[in-house]
PDB file with one MODEL, atoms N, CA, C and O in Angstrom:
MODEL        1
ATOM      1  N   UNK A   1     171.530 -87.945 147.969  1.00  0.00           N
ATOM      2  CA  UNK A   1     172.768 -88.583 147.495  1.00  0.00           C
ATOM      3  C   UNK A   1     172.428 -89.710 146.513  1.00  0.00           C
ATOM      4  O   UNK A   1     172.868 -89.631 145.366  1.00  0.00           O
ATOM      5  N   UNK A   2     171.628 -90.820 146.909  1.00  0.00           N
ATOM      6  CA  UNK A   2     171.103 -91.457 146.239  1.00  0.00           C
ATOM      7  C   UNK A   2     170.450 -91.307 144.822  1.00  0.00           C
ATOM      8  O   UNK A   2     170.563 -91.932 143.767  1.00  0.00           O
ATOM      9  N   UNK A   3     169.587 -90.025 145.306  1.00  0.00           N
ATOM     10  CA  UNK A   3     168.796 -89.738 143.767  1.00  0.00           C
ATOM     11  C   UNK A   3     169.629 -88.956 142.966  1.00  0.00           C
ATOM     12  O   UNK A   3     168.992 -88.590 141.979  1.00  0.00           O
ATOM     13  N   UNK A   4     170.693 -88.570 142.960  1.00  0.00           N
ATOM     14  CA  UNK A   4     172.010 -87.777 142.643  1.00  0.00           C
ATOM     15  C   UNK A   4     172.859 -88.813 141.764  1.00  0.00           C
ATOM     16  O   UNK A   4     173.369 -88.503 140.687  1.00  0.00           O
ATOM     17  N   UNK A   5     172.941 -90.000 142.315  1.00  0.00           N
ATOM     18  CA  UNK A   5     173.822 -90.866 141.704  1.00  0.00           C
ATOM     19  C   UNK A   5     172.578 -91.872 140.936  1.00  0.00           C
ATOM     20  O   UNK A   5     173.036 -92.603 140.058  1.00  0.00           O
ATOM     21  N   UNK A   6     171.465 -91.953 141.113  1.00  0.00           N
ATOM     22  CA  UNK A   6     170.541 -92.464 140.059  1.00  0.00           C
ATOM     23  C   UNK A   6     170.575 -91.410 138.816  1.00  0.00           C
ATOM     24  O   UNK A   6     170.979 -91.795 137.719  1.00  0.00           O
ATOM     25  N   UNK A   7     170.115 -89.992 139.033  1.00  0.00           N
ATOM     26  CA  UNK A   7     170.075 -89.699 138.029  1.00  0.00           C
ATOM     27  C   UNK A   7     171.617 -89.380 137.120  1.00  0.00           C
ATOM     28  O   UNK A   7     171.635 -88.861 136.004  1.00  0.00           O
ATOM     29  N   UNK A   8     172.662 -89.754 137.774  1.00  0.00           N
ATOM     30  CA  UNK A   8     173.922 -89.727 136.788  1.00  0.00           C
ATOM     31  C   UNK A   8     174.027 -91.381 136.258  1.00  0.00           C
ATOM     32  O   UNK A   8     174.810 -91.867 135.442  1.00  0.00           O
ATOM     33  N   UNK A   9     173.374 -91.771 136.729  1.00  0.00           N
ATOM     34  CA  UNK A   9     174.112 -93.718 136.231  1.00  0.00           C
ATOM     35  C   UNK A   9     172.826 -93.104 135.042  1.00  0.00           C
ATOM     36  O   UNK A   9     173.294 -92.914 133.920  1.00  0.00           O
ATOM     37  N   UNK A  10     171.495 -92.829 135.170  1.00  0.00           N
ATOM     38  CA  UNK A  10     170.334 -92.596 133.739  1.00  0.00           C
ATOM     39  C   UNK A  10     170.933 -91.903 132.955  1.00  0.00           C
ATOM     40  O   UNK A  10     170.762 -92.266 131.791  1.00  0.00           O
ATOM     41  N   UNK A  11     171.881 -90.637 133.141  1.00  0.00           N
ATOM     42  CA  UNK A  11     172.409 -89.694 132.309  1.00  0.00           C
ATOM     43  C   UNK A  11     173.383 -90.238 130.950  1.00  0.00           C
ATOM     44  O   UNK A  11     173.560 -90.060 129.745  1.00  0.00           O
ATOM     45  N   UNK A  12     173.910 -91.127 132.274  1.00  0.00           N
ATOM     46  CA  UNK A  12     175.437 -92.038 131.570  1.00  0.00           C
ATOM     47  C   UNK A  12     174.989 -93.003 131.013  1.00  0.00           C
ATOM     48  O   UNK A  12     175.622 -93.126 129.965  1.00  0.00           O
ATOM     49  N   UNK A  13     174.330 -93.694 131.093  1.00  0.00           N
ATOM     50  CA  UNK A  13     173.274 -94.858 130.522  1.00  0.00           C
ATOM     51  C   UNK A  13     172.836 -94.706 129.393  1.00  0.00           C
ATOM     52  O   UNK A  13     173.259 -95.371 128.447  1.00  0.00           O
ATOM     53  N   UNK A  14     171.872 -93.769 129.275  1.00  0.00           N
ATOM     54  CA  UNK A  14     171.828 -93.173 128.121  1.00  0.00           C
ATOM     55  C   UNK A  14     172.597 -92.651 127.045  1.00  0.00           C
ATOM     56  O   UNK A  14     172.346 -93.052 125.908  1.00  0.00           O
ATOM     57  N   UNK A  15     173.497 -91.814 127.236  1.00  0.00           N
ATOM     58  CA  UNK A  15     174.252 -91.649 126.575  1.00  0.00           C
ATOM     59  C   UNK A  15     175.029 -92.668 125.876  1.00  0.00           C
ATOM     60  O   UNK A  15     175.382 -92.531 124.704  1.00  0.00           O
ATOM     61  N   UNK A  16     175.351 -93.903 126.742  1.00  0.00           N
ATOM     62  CA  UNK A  16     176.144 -95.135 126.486  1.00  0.00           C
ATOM     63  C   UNK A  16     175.466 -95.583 125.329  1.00  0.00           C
ATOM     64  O   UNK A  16     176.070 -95.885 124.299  1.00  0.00           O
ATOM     65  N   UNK A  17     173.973 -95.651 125.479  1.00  0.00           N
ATOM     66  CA  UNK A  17     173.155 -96.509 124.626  1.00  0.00           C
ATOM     67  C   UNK A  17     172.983 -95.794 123.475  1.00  0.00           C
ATOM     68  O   UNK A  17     172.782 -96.453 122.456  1.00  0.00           O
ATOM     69  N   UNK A  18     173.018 -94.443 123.383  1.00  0.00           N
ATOM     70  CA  UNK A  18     172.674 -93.481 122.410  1.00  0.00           C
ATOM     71  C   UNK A  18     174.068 -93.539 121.307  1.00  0.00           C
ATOM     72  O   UNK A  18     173.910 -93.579 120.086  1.00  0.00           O
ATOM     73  N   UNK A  19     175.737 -93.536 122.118  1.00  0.00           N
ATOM     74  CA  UNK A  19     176.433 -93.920 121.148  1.00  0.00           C
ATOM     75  C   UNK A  19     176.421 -95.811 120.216  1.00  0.00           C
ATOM     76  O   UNK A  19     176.790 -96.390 119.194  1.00  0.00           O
ATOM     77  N   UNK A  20     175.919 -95.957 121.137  1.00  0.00           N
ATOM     78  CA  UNK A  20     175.893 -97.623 121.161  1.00  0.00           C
ATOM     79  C   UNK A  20     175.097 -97.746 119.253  1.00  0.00           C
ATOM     80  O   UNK A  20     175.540 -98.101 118.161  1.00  0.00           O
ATOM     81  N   UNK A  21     173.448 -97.100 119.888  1.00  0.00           N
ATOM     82  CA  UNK A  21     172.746 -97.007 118.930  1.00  0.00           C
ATOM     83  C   UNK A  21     173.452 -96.238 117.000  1.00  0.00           C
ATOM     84  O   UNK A  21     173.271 -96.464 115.804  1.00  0.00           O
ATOM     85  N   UNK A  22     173.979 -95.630 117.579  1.00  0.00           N
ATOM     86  CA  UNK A  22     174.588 -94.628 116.781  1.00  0.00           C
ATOM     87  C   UNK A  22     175.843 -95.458 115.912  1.00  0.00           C
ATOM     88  O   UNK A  22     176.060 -95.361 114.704  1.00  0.00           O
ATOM     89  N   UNK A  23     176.452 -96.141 116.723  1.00  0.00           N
ATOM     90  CA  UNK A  23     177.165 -97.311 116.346  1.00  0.00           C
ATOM     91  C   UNK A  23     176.908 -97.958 115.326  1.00  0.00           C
ATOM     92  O   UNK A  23     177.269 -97.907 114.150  1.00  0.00           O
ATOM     93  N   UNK A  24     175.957 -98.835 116.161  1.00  0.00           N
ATOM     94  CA  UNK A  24     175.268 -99.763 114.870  1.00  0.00           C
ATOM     95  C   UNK A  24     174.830 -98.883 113.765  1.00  0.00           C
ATOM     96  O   UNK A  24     175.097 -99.298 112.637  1.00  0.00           O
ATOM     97  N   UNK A  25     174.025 -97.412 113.889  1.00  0.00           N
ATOM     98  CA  UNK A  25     173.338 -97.109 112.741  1.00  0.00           C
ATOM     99  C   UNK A  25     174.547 -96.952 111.746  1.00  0.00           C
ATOM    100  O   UNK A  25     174.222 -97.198 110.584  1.00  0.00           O
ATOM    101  N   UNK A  26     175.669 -96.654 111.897  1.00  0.00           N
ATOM    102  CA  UNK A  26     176.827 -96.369 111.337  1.00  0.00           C
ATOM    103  C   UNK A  26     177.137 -97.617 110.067  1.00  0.00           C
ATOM    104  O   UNK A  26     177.155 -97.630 108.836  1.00  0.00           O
ATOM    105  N   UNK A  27     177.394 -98.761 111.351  1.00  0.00           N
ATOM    106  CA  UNK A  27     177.961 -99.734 110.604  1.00  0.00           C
ATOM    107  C   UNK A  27     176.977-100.531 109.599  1.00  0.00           C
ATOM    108  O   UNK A  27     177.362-101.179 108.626  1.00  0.00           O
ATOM    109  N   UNK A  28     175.537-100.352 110.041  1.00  0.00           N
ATOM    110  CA  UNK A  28     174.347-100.532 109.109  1.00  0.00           C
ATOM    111  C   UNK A  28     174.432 -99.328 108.124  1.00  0.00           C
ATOM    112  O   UNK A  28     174.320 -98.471 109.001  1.00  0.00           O
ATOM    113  N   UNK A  29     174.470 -99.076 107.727  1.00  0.00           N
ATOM    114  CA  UNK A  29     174.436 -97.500 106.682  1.00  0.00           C
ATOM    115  C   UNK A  29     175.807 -97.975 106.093  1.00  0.00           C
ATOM    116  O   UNK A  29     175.670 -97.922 104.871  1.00  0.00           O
ATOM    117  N   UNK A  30     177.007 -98.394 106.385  1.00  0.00           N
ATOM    118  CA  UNK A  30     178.120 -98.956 105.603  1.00  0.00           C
ATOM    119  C   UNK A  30     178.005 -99.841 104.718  1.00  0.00           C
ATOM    120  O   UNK A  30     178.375 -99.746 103.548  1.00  0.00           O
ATOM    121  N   UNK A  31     177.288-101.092 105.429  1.00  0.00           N
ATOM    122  CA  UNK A  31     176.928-102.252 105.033  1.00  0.00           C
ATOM    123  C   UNK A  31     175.940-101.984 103.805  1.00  0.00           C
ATOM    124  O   UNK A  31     176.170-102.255 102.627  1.00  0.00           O
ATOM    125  N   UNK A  32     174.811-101.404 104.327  1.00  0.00           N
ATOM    126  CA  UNK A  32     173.831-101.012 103.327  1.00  0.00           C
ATOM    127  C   UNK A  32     174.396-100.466 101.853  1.00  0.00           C
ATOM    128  O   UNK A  32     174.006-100.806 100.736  1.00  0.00           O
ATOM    129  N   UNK A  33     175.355 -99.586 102.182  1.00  0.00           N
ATOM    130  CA  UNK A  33     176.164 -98.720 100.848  1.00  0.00           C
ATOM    131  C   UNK A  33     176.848 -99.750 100.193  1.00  0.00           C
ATOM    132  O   UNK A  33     176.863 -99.902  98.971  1.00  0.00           O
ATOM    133  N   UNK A  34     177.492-100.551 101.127  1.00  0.00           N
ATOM    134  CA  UNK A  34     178.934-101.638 100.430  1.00  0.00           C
ATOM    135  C   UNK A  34     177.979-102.626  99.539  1.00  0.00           C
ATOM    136  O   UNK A  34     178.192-102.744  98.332  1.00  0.00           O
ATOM    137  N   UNK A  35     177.230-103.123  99.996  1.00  0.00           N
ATOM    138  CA  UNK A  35     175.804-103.732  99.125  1.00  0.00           C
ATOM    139  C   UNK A  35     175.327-103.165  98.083  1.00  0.00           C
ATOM    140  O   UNK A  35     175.445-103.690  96.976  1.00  0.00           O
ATOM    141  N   UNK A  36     174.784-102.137  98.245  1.00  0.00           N
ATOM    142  CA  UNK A  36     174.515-101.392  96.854  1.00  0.00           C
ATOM    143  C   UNK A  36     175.452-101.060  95.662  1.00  0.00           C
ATOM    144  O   UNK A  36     175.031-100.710  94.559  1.00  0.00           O
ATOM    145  N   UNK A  37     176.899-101.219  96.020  1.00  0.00           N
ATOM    146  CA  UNK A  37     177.604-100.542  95.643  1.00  0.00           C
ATOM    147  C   UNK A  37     177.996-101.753  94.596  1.00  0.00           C
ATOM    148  O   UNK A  37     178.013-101.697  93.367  1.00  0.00           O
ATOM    149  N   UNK A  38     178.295-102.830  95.432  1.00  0.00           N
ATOM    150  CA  UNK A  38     178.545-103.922  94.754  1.00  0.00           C
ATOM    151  C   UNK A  38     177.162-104.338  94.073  1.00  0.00           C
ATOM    152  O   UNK A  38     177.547-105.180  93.263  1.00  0.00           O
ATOM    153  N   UNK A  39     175.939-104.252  93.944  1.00  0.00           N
ATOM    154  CA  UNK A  39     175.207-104.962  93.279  1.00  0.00           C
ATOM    155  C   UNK A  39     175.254-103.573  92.035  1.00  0.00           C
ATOM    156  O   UNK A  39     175.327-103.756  90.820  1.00  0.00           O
ATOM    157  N   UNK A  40     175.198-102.376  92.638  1.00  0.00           N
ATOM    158  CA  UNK A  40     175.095-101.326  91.334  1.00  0.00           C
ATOM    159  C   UNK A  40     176.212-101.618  90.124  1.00  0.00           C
ATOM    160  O   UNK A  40     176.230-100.910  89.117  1.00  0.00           O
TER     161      UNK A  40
ENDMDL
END
């Protein structure tokens, strides 16, 4: 039961962090463009 609900909180965890990550790469890759865009 225990190792059942560890490996779903790691499953979900991950995933959390993976959109999380994905997030930021997003809003970094915006930023990055809006910068270029304006200095181009």
């Amino acid at each position: 039961m225990l190792h059942t609900l560890i490996c779903l909180f790691h499953s979900y965890g991950h995933s959390l962090l993976k959109r999380f990550f994905i997030f930021l790469e997003k809003i970094f890759c915006w930023q990055m463009g809006d910068i270029l865009s304006f200095v181009g």
